[in-house]
C-alpha positions as CSV (number, residue, x, y, z in Angstrom):
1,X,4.1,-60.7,-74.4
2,X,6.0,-61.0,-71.1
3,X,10.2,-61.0,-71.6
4,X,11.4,-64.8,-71.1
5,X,13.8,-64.6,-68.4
6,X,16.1,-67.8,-67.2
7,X,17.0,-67.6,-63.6
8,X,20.6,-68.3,-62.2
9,X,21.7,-71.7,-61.3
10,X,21.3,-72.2,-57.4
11,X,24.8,-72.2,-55.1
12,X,26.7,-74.9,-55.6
13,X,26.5,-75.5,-51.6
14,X,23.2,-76.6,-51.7
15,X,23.8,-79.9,-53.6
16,X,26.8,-80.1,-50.8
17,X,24.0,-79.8,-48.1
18,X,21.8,-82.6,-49.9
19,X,24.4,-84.5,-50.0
20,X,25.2,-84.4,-46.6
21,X,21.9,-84.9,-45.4
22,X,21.0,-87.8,-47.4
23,X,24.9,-89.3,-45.9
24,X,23.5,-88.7,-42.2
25,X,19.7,-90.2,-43.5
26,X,21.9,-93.5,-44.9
27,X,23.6,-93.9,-41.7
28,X,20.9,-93.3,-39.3
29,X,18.5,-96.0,-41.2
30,X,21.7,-98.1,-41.0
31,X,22.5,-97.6,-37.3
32,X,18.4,-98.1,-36.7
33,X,18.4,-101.1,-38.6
34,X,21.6,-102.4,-36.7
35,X,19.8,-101.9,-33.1
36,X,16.4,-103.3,-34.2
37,X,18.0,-105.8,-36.2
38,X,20.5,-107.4,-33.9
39,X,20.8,-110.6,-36.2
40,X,21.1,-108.7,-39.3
41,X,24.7,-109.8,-40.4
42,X,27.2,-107.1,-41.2
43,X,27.5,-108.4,-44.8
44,X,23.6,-107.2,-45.7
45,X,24.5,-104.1,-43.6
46,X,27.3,-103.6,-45.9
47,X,25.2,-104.0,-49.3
48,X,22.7,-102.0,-48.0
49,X,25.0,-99.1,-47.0
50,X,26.5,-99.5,-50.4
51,X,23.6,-99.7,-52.3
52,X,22.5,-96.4,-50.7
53,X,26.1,-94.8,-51.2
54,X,25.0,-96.1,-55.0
55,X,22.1,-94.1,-55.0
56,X,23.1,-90.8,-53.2
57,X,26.0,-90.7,-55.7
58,X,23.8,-91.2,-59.2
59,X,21.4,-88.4,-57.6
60,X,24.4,-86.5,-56.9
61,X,26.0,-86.7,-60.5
62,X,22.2,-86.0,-62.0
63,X,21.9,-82.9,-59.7
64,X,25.5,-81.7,-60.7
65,X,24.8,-82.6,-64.9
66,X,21.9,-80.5,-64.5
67,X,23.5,-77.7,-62.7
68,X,26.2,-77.3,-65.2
69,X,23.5,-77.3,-67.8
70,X,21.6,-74.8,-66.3
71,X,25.0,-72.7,-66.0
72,X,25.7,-72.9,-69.3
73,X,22.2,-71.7,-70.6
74,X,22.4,-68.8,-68.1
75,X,25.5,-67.6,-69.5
76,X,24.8,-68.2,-72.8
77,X,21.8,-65.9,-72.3
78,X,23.3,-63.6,-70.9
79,X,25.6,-63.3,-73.6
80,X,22.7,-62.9,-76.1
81,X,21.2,-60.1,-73.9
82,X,24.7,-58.0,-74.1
83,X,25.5,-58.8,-77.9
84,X,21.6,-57.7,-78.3
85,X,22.1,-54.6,-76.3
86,X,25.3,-53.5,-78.0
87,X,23.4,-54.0,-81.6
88,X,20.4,-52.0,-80.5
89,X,22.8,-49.3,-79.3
90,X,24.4,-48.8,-82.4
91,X,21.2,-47.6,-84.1
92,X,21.9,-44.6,-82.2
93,X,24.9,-44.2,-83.3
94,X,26.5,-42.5,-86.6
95,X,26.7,-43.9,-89.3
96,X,22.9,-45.4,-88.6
97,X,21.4,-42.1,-87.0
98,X,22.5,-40.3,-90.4
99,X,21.2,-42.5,-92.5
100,X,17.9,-42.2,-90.6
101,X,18.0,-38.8,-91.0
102,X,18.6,-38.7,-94.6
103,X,15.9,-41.0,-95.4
104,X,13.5,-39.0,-93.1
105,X,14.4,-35.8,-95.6
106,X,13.8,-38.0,-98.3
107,X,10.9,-39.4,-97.5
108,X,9.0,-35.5,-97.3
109,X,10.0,-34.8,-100.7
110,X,7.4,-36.0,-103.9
111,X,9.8,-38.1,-105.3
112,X,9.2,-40.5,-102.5
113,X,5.8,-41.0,-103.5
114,X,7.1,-42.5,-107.2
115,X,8.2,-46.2,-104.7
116,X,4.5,-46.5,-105.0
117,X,3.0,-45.3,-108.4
118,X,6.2,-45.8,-110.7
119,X,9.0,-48.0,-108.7
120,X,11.4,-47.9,-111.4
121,X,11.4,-44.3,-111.7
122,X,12.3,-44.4,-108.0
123,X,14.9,-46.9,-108.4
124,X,16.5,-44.5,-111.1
125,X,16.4,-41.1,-108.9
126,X,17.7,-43.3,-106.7
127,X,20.4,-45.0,-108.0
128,X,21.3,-42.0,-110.1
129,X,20.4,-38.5,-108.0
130,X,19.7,-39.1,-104.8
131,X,23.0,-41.0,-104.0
132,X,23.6,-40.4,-100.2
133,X,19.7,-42.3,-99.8
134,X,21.1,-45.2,-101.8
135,X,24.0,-45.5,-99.2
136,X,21.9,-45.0,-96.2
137,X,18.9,-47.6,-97.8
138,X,21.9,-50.2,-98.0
139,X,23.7,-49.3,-94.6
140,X,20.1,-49.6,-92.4
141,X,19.0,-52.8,-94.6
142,X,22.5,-54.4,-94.4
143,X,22.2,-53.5,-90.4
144,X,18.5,-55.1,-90.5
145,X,20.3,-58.0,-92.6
146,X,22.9,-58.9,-90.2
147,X,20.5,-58.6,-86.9
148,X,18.0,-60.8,-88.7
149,X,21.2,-63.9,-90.0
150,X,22.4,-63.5,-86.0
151,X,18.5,-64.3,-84.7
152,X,18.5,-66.8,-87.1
153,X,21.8,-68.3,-85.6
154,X,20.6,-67.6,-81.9
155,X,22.8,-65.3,-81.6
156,X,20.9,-62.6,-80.1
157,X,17.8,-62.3,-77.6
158,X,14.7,-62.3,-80.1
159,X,12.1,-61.1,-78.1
160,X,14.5,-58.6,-76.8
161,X,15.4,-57.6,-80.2
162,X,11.4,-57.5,-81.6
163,X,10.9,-55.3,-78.7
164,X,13.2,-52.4,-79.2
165,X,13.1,-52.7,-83.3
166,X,9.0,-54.4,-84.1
167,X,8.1,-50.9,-85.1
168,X,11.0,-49.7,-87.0
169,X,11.2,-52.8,-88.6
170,X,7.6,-52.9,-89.9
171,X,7.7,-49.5,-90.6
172,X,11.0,-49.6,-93.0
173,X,9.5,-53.0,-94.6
174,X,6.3,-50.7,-95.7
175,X,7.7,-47.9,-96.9
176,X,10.1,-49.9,-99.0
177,X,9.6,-53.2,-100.1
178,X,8.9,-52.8,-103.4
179,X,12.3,-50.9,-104.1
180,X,13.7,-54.7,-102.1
181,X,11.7,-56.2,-104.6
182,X,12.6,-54.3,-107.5
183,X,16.4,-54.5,-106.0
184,X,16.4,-58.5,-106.3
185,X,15.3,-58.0,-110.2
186,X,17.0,-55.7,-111.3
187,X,20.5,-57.1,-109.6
188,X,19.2,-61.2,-110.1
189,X,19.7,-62.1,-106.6
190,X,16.6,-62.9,-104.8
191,X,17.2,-63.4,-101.5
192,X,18.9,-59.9,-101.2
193,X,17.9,-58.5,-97.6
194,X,15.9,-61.9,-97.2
195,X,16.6,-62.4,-93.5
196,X,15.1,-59.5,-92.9
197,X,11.8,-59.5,-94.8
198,X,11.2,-63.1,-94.0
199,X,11.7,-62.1,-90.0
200,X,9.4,-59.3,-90.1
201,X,6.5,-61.7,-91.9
202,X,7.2,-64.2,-89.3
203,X,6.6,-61.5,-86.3
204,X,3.4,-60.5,-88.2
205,X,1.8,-64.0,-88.2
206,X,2.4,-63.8,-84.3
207,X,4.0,-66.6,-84.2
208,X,6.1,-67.4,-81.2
209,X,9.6,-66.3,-80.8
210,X,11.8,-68.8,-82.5
């Protein structure tokens, strides 16, 4: 899917260069209209030169409206792309990258294979002995969580976001959603982590971004 970009606003100075042209159009039709008109009474003259003035100054406030608006989106956009960036950055970053780690370990050992065959076994070893995965299954979900509420809230660059974490994202949701599952039964909340299941869903109907 190509990356949506938004273009900057164009230079201010070019709606001061329509405006001046369309000011020298108005007076040349005026001054042709006063040589080829000769009877034309300076009262019409004067309506018509107003009425133009009229016009030249609604286009002028439209064209201005719009490049405001357009300035606005731009920067908001470009604020989405930073706060995206600095969230994907912090993946790298301790305490995430340990987590990751720890849950790669984890995930080589036969326990692992009990969030499959016996998920409340799992949910035991995992509340109960293994718990530096417990801490590092809440810190990456939480992280997924909050990621997923600020898309929600537009407050990051979706498509910019599904490109750098599509894979991790489908990839953590597979490995683990039944211990989610299990999670939201056994603690009787269920919309724990719900943002982030019901985002990687919608990216697997390819649907477009939201």
């Amino acid at each position: 899917m190509p990356y949506k970009r938004i273009f900057k606003p164009r230079n201010k100075f070019l709606r001061y260069i329509l405006l001046i042209v369309s000011l020298g159009f108005l007076v040349a039709i005026s001054f042709y209209l006063h040589r080829v008109e000769p009877d034309l009474k300076k009262s019409d003259l004067i309506k018509i030169l107003t009425g133009g003035l009229v016009v030249i100054g609604l286009m002028y406030s439209i064209m201005s409206y719009e490049s405001v608006q357009a300035k606005n989106q731009y920067d908001m956009h470009r604020q989405q792309l930073a706060s995206s960036f600095e969230i994907i950055n912090q993946w790298y970053k301790t305490p995430l990258i340990d987590y990751s780690s720890a849950l790669g370990a984890f995930q080589q050992t036969s326990e692992f294979s009990l969030i499959t065959t016996d998920v409340v076994a799992f949910y035991n070893i995992i509340n109960n002995d293994q718990k530096e995965c417990r801490t590092a299954l809440a810190g990456i979900f939480n992280y997924f969580e909050i990621i997923c509420c600020a898309l929600k809230e537009d407050l990051l660059e979706e498509e910019f976001i599904k490109r750098y974490f599509q894979g991790i994202f489908y990839r953590m949701y597979d490995l683990y959603h039944p211990y989610i599952l299990y999670r939201r039964i056994d603690r009787g909340v269920p919309d724990i982590w719900n943002d982030y299941t019901e985002t990687v869903e919608y990216w697997r109907e390819d649907k477009p971004i939201r």
